[in-house]
C-alpha positions, 0 to 999 in steps of 0.5 A: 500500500505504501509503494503504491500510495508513494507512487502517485505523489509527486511532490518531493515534499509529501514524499518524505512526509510519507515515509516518515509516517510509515515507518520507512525510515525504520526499514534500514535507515536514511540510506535506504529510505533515499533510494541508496545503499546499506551494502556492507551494514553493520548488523547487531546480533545479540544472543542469550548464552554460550552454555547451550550449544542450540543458542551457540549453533543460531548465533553462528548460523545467522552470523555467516548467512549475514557475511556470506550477503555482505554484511558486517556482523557484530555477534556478542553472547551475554551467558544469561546475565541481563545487564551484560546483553543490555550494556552488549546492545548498547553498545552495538548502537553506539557502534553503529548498528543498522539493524539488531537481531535479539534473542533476549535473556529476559523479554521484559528488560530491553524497553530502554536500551530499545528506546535508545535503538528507536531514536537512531531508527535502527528496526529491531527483530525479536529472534525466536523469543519475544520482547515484551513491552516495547513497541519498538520490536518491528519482527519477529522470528520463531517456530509456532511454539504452541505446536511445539507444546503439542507435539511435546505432549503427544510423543509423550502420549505415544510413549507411554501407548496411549496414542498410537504412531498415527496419533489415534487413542489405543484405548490405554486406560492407565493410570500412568504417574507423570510429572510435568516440568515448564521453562524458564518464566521469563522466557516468553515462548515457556508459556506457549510451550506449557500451553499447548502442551496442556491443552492435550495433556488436560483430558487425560488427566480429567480423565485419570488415564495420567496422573501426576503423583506430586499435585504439581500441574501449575506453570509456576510449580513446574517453571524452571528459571533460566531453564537450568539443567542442575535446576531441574535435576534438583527438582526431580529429585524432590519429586521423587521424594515427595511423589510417594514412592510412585514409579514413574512412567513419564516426564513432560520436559520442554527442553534437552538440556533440563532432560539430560538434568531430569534422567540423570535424577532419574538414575541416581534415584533408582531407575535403571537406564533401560527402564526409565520413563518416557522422557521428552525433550526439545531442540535436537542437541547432540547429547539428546539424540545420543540418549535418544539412540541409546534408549535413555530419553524418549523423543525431541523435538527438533526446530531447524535453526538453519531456516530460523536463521535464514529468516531473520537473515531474509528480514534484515536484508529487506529492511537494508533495502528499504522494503518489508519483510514477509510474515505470516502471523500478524495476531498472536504474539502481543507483546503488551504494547503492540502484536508484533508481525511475525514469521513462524516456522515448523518443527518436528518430533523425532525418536529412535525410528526417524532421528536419522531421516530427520537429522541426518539425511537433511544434514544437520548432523553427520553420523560421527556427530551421533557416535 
């Protein structure tokens, strides 16, 4: 509509008018909204922590897929302290930024530092998690986190046999003890994952087909800050205790590494490696997928970062040239001050029967990565 509108203006005059009520100079700056070229832009891109090699393998995908277009890259991984990637995107504004790609630690802690983006205009994109009360979040790139939940919540069901391969209830009528764990509370996409994954848990548990042994079925009772390993071994190992000596035959774990934390309690508990329950997981992380081949945890679910990256790659190079971004969301993410456009991409579950067509075929690991 813009292009369109612009080009039936002729005064230069109420064409600059124009673009600077429509936001154009927020699609890559002065030089792109004068017709002229952000070749070879610096572009900040600020990550939330080196100790999960998914967040290492995004940083590093969107990194070179900038360079390999041209552009400058300031890449900067703040090890889940807050105040560190605040003072990290500061200073890639300083620095001369034309765009900031953020994965944020906390979505709620970036309002200033984004004011500060904002006066300079330099177009923010929210990289698969989002930033909370700020209206100066342009895009957003993620997968449809919800699903996520969902497909958690079913390879559960299917693990313990209460669905069959084709998603179709078998009749299972249990009881079967679970307990459930959530992500880190200040990580926006925790609650999608909870959410969907709850929606298709909840008839099972009305229905006594699941039960949870602890009573704990609150996000808050479940949430693990910072989606910390060490954390959600501790908590397991208190749920063993206060569950009243059921066995358990199944965890809901929104992620890999708080997986690798929740068998590890599992084994010290008394649970033997070939007989543990069925254990979920998400991000496909080497150790995982190992502890997939090995029988130990269940299932994972597996986002490709590969096109997350060349997402937001493909945003950042719109906005560099003036022009806007594809989505294909525009009302589910609210962020408290705006519903922020966004781009979702799909994810898949993988198990020991398709972890080699999901993972390895498609080249996102070899077989000696898996060994």
């Amino acid at each position: 509509m813009n292009r369109k509108y612009l080009a039936g203006i002729a005064a230069a005059s109420i064409l600059t008018l124009s673009l600077t009520a429509c936001g154009g100079s927020r699609g890559g700056g002065d030089a792109a909204a004068e017709g002229g070229s952000n070749e070879g832009a610096k572009i900040g891109v600020a990550m939330p922590t080196q100790q999960s090699e998914r967040w290492i393998a995004d940083g590093e995908n969107v990194k070179s897929q900038l360079e390999d277009l041209g552009y400058e890259v300031d890449l900067q991984y703040a090890n889940d302290d807050i105040p560190t990637q605040v003072s990290q995107i500061e200073n890639m504004i300083n620095g001369g930024v034309k765009a900031l790609v953020i994965a944020s630690i906390d979505g709620t802690t970036l309002t200033s530092v984004l004011d500060q983006a904002e006066s300079q205009d330099i177009p923010v994109i929210a990289y698969d998690r989002l930033i909370n009360e700020s209206g100066t979040v342009d895009y957003y790139t993620t997968f449809d986190n919800e699903e996520v939940g969902v497909q958690q919540a079913t390879s559960l069901l299917t693990g313990l046999g209460v669905l069959d391969a084709e998603g179709k209830e078998t009749g299972a009528a249990g009881p079967f003890d679970v307990e459930l764990f959530a992500g880190s509370p200040d990580d926006n996409n925790a609650t999608f994952f909870w959410n969907g994954a709850m929606k298709t848990l909840q008839p099972y548990l009305d229905s006594g087909v699941l039960r949870v042994p602890s009573g704990q079925t609150d996000f808050e009772q479940a949430a693990i800050l910072r989606w910390l390993p060490d954390t959600a071994q501790d908590r397991m190992e208190d749920l063993l205790t206060v569950g009243g000596g059921e066995r358990l035959e199944g965890v809901l774990s929104p992620y890999d590494g708080l997986s690798i934390g929740i068998i590890s309690a599992l084994t010290s508990g008394g649970y033997a490696t070939d007989d543990l329950p069925v254990v979920t997981g998400q991000d496909a992380e080497v150790g995982s997928v190992k502890s997939i081949i090995a029988g130990e945890q269940y299932s994972t679910i597996f986002k490709d970062v590969r096109e997350l990256g060349k997402q937001a790659v493909t945003m950042v190079d719109a906005l560099m040239k003036g022009e806007e971004p594809e989505v294909n969301d525009t009302e589910t993410y609210d962020n408290g001050v705006k519903v922020v456009p966004s781009y979702l991409l799909e994810s898949e579950i993988v198990t020991a029967d398709n972890y080699e067509a999901s993972l390895v075929e498609t080249g996102y690991y070899t077989e000696d990565d898996l060994k």
